[in-house]
C-alpha positions as CSV (number, residue, x, y, z in Angstrom):
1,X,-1.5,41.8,-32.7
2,X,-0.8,42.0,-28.9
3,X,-4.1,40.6,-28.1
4,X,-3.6,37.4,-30.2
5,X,-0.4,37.0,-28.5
6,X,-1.8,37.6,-25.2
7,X,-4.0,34.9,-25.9
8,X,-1.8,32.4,-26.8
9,X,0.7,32.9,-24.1
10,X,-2.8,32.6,-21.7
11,X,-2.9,29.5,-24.0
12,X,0.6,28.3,-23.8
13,X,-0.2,28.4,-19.8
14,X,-3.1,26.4,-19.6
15,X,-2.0,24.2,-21.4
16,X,1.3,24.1,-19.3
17,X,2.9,20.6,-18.8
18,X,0.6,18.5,-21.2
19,X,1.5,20.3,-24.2
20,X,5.3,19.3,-23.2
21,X,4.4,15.7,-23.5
22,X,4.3,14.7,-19.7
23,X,1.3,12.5,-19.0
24,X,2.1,12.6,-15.3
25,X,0.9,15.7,-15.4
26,X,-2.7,16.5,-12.8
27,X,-5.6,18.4,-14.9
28,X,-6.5,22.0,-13.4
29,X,-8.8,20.6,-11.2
30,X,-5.9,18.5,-9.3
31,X,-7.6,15.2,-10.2
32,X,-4.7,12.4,-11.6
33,X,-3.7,12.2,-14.9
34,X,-4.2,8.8,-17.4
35,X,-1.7,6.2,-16.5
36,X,-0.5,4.6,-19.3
37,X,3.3,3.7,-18.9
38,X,5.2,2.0,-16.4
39,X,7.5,4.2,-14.4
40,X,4.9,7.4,-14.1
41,X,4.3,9.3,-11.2
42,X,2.3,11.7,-9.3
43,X,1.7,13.3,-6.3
44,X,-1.4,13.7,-4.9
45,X,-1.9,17.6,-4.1
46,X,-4.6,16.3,-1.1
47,X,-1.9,14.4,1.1
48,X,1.5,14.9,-0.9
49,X,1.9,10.9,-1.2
50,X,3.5,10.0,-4.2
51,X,1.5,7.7,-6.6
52,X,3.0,4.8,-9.4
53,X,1.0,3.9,-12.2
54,X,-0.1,0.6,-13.0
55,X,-1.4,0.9,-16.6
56,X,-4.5,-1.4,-17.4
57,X,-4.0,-5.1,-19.0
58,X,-3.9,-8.3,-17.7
59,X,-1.7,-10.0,-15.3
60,X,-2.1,-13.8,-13.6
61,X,-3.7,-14.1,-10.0
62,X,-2.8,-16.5,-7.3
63,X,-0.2,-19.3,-7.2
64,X,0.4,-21.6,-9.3
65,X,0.7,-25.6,-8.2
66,X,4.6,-25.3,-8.6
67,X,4.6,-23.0,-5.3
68,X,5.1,-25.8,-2.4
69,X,4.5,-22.7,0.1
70,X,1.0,-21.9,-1.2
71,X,-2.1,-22.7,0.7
72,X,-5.8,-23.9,-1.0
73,X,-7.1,-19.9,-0.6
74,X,-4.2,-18.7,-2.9
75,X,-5.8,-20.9,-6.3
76,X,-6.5,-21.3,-8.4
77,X,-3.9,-19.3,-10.8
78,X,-6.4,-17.2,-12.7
79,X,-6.2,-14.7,-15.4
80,X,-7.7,-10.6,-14.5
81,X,-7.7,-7.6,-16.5
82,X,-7.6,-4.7,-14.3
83,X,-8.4,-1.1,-15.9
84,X,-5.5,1.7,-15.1
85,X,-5.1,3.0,-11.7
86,X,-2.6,4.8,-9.7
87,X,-1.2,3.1,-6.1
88,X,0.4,4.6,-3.7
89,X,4.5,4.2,-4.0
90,X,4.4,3.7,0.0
91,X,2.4,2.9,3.2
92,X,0.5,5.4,4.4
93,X,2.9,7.2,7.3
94,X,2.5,8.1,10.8
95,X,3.0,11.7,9.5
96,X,0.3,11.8,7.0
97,X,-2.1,9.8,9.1
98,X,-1.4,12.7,11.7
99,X,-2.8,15.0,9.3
100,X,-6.0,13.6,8.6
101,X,-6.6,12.6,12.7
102,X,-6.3,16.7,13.1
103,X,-8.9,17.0,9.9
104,X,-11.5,14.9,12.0
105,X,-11.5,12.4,9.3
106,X,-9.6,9.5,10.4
107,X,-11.1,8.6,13.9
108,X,-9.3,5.0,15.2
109,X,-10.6,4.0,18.6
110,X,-7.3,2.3,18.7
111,X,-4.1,4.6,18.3
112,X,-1.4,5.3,21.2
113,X,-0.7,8.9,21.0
114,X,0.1,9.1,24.4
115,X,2.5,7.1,26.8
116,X,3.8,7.8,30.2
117,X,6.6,5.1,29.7
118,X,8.1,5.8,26.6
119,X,7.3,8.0,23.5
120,X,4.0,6.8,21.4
121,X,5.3,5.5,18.2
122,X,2.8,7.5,16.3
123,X,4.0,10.9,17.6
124,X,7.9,9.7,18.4
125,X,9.4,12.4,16.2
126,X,12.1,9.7,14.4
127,X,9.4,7.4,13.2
128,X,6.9,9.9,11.4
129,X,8.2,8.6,8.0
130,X,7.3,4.9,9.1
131,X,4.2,3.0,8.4
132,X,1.0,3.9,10.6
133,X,-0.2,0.7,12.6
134,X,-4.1,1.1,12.5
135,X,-6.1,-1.9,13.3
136,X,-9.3,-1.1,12.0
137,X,-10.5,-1.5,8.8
138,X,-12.9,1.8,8.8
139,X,-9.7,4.1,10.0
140,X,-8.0,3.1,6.7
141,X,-10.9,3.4,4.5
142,X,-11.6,6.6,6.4
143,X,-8.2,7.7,5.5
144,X,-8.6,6.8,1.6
145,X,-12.0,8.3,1.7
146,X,-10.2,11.6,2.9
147,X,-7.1,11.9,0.7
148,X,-9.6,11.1,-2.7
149,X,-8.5,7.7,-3.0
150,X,-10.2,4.1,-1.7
151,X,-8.1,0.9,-0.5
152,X,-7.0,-1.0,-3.6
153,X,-8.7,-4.0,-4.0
154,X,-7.0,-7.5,-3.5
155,X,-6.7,-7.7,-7.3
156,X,-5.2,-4.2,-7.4
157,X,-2.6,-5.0,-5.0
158,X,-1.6,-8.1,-6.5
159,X,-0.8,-6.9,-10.1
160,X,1.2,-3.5,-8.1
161,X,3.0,-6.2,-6.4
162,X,3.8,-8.7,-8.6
163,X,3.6,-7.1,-12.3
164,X,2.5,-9.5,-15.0
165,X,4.6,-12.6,-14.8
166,X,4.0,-15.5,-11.9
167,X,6.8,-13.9,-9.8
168,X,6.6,-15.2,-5.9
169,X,7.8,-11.9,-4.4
170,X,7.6,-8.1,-5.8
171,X,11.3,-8.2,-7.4
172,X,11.7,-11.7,-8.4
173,X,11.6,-15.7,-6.7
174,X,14.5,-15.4,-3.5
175,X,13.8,-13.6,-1.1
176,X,16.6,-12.6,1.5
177,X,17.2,-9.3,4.2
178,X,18.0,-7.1,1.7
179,X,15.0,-6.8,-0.1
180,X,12.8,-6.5,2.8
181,X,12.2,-6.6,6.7
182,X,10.9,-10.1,7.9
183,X,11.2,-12.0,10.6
184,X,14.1,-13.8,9.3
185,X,15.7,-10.5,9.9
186,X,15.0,-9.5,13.1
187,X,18.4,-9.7,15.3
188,X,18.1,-10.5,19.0
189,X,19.4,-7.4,21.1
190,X,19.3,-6.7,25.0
191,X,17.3,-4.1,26.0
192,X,19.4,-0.9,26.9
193,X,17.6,2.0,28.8
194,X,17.7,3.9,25.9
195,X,15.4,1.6,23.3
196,X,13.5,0.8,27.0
197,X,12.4,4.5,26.9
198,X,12.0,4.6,23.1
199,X,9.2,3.8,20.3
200,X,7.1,0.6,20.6
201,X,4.7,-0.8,18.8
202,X,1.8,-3.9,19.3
203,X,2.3,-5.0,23.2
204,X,5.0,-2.8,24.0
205,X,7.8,-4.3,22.4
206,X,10.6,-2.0,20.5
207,X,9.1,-1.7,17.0
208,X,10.6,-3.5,14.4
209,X,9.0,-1.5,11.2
210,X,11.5,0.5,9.2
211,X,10.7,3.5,6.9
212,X,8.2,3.6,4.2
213,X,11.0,3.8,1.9
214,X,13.6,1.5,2.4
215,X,14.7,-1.3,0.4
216,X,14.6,0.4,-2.8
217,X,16.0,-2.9,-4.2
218,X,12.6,-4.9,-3.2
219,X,10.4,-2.9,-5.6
220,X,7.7,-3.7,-7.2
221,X,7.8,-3.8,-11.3
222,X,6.0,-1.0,-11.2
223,X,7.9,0.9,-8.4
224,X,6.1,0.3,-5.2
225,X,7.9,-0.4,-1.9
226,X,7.5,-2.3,1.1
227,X,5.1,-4.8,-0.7
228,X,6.4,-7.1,0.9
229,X,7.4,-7.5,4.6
230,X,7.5,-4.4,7.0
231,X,3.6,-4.2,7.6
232,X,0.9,-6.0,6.5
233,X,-1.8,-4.3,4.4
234,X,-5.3,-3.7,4.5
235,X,-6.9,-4.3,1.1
236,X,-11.1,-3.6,0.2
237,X,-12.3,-6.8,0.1
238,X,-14.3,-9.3,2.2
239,X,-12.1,-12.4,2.8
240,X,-13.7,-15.7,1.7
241,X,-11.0,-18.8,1.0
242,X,-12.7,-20.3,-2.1
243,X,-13.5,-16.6,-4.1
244,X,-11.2,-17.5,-6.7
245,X,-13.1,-20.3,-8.0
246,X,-16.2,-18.0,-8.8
247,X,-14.3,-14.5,-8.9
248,X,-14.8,-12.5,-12.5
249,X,-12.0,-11.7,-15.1
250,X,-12.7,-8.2,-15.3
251,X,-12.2,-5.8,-12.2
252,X,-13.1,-8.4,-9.6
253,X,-13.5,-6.1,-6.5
254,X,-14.0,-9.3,-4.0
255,X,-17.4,-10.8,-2.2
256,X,-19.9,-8.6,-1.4
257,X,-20.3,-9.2,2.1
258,X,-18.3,-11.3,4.9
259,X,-17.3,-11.3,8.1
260,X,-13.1,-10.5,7.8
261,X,-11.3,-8.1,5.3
262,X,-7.9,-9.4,3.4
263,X,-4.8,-8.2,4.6
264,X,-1.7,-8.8,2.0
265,X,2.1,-8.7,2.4
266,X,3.1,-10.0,5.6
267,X,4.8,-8.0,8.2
268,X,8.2,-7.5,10.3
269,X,7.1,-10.1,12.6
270,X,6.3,-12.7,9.0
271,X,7.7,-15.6,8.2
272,X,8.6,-15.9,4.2
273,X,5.3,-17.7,3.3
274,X,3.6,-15.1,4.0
275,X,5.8,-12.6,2.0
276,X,4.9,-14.1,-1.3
277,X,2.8,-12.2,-3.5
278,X,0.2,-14.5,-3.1
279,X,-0.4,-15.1,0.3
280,X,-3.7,-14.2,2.0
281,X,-4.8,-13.9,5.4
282,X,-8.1,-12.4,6.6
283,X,-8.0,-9.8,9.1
284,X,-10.5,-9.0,11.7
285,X,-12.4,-5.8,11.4
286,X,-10.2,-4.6,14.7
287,X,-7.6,-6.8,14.8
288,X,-4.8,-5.5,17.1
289,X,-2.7,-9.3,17.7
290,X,0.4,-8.8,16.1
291,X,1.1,-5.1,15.9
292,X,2.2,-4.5,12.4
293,X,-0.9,-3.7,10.2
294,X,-1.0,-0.6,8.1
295,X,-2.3,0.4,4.6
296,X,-1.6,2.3,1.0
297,X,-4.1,3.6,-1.0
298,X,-5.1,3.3,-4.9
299,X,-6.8,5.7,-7.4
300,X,-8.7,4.4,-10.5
301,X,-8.7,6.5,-13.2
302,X,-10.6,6.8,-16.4
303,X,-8.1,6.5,-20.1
C-alpha cells in the first residue's frame, strides 16, 4: 500500500503544474510550453526574459490605402496565418546582453563598454534594465541563437504588435507621449555637469531610451512593450520594398537573400510615421547612424 502511494505522490510531482491546469507551464526539459491563449506567459529558464504568447491564426499585414502616412513598401494589406509562438514581453536589456558577452556568445565589434568621459551606457549601473543598442545584425541573432530563441520574423512582429485588427499603433489609432517615447517627446534641456558626465548613447549625446518596461499603457494586444517607439528592432528578414506582392500566406519568413535586414518600430529619435505598426525601414548589416537600434527575440513552438 505504501509503495502505490509512493508512486503516485512521485506521480503527483512530475506531473506538477500541468495537472493544475496551467498551460504556461515549461516541460522537464525547460523547453516552452503550447501557447494557446492570449495573456500567457513564461520565462525562459536560459536568460530569465519573460515571454507573451501569440497563439496561431490569422491576422492582416501591412497598411491599408486609408493610412495617408503609409509608404508603397508597407502594401499591399494582406492576409497571414502564423503558427503559435512565444515573443519576448521586452527588448533585450543591457543586463542580459551583459550576460551573454561574458558567455563568449554575443561578440559586437561595436559596443562602448568603456569611456574615459563619462560612464558607457551599456555598463552605467542605472540603465542595465534599458534596451541594448547593438548595430549589427549577427550580435542579435547571436544573442537569440544563445538564449534558444531566433529574431522573430517581420510577420511575427507585426501580429505581436498589432494583434488581429488593422490597428496603426500597438494599443489603438492616436498616438500621444504617454504610450510611448518618440521624438515628439523629447524636451530640450541644457546640459548640466551632471548628465555631461552621465550615460550616452549613438554620437555621444545623453541617451534618450527609457526602460524596457515603461509605458505599460502602450501594450501590445497581446502584452508586449515598447513596440513602438524607444528603439528600433532588428527583425530576421532580408528587406526588399515590393515582398508583399509575392510573399506566402502561411509563415512567410521574408526573401531569401538581400543586401539589408528590416528593422520595425521606430525609435526615441522617430517621428510618428515611423511608429505605426506598419512601417518598414531596412537596416544595414552594421548600421550605427542614429543610435537607437536594439532587438527582442521570439520562440516558435509546436501545438
Amino acid at each position: 500500500m505504501r509503495f502505490i502511494r509512493g508512486l503516485i505522490f512521485i506521480a503527483l510531482v512530475l506531473c506538477g503544474a500541468a495537472c493544475r491546469g496551467d498551460n504556461a507551464a515549461p516541460d522537464r526539459m525547460g523547453h516552452a510550453p503550447a501557447c494557446t491563449t492570449i495573456g500567457q506567459t513564461w520565462t525562459s529558464p536560459l536568460d530569465g526574459t519573460t515571454l507573451v504568447c501569440v497563439p496561431a491564426g490569422e491576422f492582416l499585414m501591412g497598411a491599408n490605402n486609408d493610412d495617408t502616412l503609409a509608404r508603397d513598401d508597407e502594401k499591399p494589406q494582406h492576409r497571414v496565418y502564423l503558427d503559435a509562438y512565444w515573443i519576448d514581453q521586452t527588448e533585450v536589456t543591457n543586463a542580459a546582453f551583459a550576460k551573454c558577452m561574458a558567455a563568449g556568445a554575443c561578440r559586437p565589434t561595436v559596443y562602448d563598454t568603456e569611456t574615459k568621459a563619462y560612464v558607457a551606457y551599456a555598463v552605467h549601473p542605472d540603465y542595465q534594465n534599458y534596451p541594448a543598442l547593438v548595430y549589427e545584425y549577427e550580435a542579435v541573432a547571436a544573442y537569440c541563437q544563445w538564449a534558444g530563441r531566433q529574431l522573430p520574423t517581420e510577420a511575427e512582429w507585426e501580429k505581436a504588435a498589432r494583434g488581429t485588427d488593422t490597428r496603426r499603433y500597438p494599443w489603438g489609432n492616436d498616438v500621444d507621449c504617454s504610450h510611448a517615447n518618440y521624438a515628439e517627446c523629447m524636451m530640450p534641456s541644457t546640459p548640466t555637469q551632471s548628465n555631461l558626465t552621465g550615460a550616452r548613447c549613438g554620437n555621444h549625446d545623453p541617451c534618450p531610451t527609457k526602460a524596457v518596461d515603461a509605458y505599460a499603457v502602450g501594450a501590445s494586444p497581446y502584452g508586449a512593450l515598447n513596440m513602438a517607439g524607444n528603439v528600433w528592432e532588428w527583425v530576421a528578414d532580408w528587406y526588399a520594398p515590393d515582398y508583399y506582392t509575392v510573399a506566402p500566406s502561411h509563415n512567410p519568413i521574408g526573401p531569401t537573400s538581400g543586401t539589408l535586414h528590416v528593422r520595425r518600430g521606430g525609435g526615441s529619435r522617430s517621428w510618428e510615421q515611423d511608429l505605426r505598426v506598419t512601417a518598414r525601414a531596412g537596416g544595414s548589416v552594421s548600421h550605427f547612424y542614429d543610435g537607437q537600434i536594439g532587438f527582442r527575440c521570439a520562440l516558435s513552438v509546436t501545438q
